[in-house]
N, CA, C and O atoms as CSV, one atom per row, in Angstrom:
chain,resi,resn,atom,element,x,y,z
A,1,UNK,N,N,182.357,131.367,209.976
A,1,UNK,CA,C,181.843,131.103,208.643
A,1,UNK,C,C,181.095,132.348,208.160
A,1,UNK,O,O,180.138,132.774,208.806
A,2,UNK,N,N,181.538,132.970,206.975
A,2,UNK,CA,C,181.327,133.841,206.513
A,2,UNK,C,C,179.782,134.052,206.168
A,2,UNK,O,O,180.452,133.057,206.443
A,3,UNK,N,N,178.273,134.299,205.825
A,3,UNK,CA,C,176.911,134.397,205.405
A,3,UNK,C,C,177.372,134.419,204.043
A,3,UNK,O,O,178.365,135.079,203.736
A,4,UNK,N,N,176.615,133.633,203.066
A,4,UNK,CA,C,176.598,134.169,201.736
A,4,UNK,C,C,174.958,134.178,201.547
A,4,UNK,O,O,174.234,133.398,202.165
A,5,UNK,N,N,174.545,135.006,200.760
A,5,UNK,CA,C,172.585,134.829,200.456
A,5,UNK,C,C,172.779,134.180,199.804
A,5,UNK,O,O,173.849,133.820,199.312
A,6,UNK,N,N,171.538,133.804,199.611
A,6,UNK,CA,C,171.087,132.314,198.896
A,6,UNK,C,C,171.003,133.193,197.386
A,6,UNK,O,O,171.337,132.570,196.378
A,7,UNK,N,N,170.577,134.574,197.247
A,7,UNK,CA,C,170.622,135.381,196.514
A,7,UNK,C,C,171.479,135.275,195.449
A,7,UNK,O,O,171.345,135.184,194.228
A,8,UNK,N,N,172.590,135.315,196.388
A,8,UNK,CA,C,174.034,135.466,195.176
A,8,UNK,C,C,174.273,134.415,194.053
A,8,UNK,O,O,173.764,133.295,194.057
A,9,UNK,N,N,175.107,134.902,193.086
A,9,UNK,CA,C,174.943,133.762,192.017
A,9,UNK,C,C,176.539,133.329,192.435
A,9,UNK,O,O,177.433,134.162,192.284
A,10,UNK,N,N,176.777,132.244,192.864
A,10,UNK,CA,C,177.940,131.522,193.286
A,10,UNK,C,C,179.095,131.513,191.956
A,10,UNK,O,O,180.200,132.040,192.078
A,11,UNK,N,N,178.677,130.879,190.779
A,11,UNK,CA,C,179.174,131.101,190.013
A,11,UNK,C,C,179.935,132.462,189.471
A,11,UNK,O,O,181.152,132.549,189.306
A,12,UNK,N,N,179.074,133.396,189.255
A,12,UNK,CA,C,179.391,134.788,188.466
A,12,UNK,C,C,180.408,135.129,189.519
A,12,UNK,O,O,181.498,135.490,189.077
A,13,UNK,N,N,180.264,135.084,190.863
A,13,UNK,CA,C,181.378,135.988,191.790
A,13,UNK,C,C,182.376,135.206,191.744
A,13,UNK,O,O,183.458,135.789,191.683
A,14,UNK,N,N,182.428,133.314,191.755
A,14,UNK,CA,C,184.182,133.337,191.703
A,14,UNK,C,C,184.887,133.685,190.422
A,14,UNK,O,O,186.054,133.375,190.181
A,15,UNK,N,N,184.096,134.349,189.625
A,15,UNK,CA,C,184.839,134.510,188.360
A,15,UNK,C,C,185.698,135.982,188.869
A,15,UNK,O,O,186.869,136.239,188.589
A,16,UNK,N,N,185.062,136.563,189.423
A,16,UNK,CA,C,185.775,138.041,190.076
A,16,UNK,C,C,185.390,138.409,191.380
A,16,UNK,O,O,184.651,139.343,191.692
A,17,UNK,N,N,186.068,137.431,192.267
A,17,UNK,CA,C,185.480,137.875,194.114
A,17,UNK,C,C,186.166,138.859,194.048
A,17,UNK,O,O,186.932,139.137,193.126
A,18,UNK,N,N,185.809,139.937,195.723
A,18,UNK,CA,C,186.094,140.887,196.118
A,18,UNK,C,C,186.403,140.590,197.445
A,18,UNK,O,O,185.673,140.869,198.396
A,19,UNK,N,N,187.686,139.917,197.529
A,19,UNK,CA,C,188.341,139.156,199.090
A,19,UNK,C,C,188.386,140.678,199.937
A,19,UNK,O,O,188.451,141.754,199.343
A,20,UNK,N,N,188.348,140.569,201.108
A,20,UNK,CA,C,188.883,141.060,201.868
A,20,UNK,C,C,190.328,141.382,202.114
A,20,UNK,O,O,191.136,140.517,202.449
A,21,UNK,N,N,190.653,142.720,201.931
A,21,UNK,CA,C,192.316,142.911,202.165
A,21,UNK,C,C,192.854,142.443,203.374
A,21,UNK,O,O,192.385,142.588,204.503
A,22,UNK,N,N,194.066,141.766,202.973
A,22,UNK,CA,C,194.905,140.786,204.461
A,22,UNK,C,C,195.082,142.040,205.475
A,22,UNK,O,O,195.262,141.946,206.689
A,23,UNK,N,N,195.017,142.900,204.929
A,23,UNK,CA,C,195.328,143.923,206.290
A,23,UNK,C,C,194.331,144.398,206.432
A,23,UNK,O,O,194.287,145.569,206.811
A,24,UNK,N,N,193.389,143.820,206.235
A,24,UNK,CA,C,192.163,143.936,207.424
A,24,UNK,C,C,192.348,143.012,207.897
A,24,UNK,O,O,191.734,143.268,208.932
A,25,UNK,N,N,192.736,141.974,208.056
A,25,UNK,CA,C,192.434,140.659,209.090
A,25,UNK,C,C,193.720,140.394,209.165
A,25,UNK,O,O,194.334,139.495,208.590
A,26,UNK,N,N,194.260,141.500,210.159
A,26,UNK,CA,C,195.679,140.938,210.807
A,26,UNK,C,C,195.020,141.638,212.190
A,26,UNK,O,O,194.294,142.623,212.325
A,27,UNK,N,N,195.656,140.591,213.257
A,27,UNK,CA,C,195.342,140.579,214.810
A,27,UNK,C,C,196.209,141.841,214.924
A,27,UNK,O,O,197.270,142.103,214.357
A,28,UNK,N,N,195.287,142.756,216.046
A,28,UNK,CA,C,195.849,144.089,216.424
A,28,UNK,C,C,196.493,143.474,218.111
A,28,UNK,O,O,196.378,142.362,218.626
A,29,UNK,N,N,197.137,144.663,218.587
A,29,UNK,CA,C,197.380,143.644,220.103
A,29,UNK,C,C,195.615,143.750,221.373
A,29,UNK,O,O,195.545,143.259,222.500
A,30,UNK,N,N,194.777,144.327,220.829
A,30,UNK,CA,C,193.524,143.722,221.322
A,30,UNK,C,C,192.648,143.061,221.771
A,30,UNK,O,O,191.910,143.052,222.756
A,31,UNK,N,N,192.950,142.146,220.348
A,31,UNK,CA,C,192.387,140.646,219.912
A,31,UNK,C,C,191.638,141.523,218.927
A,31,UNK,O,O,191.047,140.622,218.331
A,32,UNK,N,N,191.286,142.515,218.399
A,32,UNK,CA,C,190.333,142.580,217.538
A,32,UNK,C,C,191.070,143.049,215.974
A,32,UNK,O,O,191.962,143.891,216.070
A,33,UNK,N,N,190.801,142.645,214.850
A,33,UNK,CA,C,191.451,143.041,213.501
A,33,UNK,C,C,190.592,144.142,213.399
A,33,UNK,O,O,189.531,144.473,213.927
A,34,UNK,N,N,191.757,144.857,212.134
A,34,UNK,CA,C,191.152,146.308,211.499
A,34,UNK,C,C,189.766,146.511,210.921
A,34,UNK,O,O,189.140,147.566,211.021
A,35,UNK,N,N,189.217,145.112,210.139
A,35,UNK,CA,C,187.790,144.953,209.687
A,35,UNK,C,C,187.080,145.144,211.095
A,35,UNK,O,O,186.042,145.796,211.197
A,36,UNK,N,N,187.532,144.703,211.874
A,36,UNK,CA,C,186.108,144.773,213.341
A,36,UNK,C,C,186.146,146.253,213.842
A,36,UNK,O,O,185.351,146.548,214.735
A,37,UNK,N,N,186.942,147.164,213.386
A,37,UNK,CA,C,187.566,148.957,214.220
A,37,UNK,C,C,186.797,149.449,212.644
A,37,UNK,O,O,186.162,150.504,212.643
A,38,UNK,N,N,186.877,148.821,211.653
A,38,UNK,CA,C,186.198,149.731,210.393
A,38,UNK,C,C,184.878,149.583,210.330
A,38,UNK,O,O,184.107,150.513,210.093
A,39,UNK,N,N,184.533,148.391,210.540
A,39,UNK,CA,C,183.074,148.203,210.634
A,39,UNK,C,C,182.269,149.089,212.168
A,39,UNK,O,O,181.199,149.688,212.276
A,40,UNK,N,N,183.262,148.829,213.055
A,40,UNK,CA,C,182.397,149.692,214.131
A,40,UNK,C,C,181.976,151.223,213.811
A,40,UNK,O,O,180.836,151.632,214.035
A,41,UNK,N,N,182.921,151.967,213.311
A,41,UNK,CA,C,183.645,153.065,212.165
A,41,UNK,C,C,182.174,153.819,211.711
A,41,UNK,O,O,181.521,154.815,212.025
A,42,UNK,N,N,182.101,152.703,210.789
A,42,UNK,CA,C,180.568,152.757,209.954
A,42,UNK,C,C,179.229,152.834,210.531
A,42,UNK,O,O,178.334,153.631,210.251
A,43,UNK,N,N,179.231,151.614,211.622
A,43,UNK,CA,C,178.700,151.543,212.274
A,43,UNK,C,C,178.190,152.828,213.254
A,43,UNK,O,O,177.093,153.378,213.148
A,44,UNK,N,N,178.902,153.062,213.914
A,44,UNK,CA,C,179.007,154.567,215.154
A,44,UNK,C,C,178.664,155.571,213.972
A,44,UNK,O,O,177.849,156.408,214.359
A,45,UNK,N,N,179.013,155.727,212.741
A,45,UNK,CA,C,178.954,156.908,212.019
A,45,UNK,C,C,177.567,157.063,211.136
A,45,UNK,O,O,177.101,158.018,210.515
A,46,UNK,N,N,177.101,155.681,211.353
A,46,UNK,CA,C,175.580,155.720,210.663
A,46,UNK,C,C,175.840,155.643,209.038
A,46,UNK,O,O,174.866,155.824,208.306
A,47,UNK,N,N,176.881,155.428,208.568
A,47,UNK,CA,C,177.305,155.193,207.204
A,47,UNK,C,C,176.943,153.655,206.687
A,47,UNK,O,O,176.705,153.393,205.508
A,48,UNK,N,N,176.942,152.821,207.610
A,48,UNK,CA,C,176.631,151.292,207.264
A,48,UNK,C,C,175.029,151.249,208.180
A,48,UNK,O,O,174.734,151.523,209.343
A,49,UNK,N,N,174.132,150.697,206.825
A,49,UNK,CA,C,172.828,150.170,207.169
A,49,UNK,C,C,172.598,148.830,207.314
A,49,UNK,O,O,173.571,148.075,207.293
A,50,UNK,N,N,171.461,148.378,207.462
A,50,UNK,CA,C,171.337,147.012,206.672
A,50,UNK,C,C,170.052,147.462,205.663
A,50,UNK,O,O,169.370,146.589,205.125
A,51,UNK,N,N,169.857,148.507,205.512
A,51,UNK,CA,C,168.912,149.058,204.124
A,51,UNK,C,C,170.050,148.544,202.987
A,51,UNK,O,O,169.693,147.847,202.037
A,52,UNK,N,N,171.443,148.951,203.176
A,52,UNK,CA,C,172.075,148.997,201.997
A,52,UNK,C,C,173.246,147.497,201.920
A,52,UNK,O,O,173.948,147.311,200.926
């Protein structure tokens, strides 16, 4: 189950969500999808905070 903040205005975003591309969430032979290798990505590279 995905987090949404309590923040967000539920309304305004289904008028224009920003889904996740299916090819990020296709099974690699791993077990892990491309979102979990991009996020580490960010992660290892210091490009993804939780400041931002």
């Amino acid at each position: 189950m995905p987090y949404i903040s309590p923040d967000r205005n539920i309304d305004k975003w289904l008028l224009n969500p920003k889904p996740v591309p299916k090819r990020n969430m296709i099974n690699l032979n791993d077990k892990l999808i491309a979102g979990d290798i991009i996020l580490s990505w960010f992660v290892g590279f210091g490009t993804f905070t939780t400041e931002s």
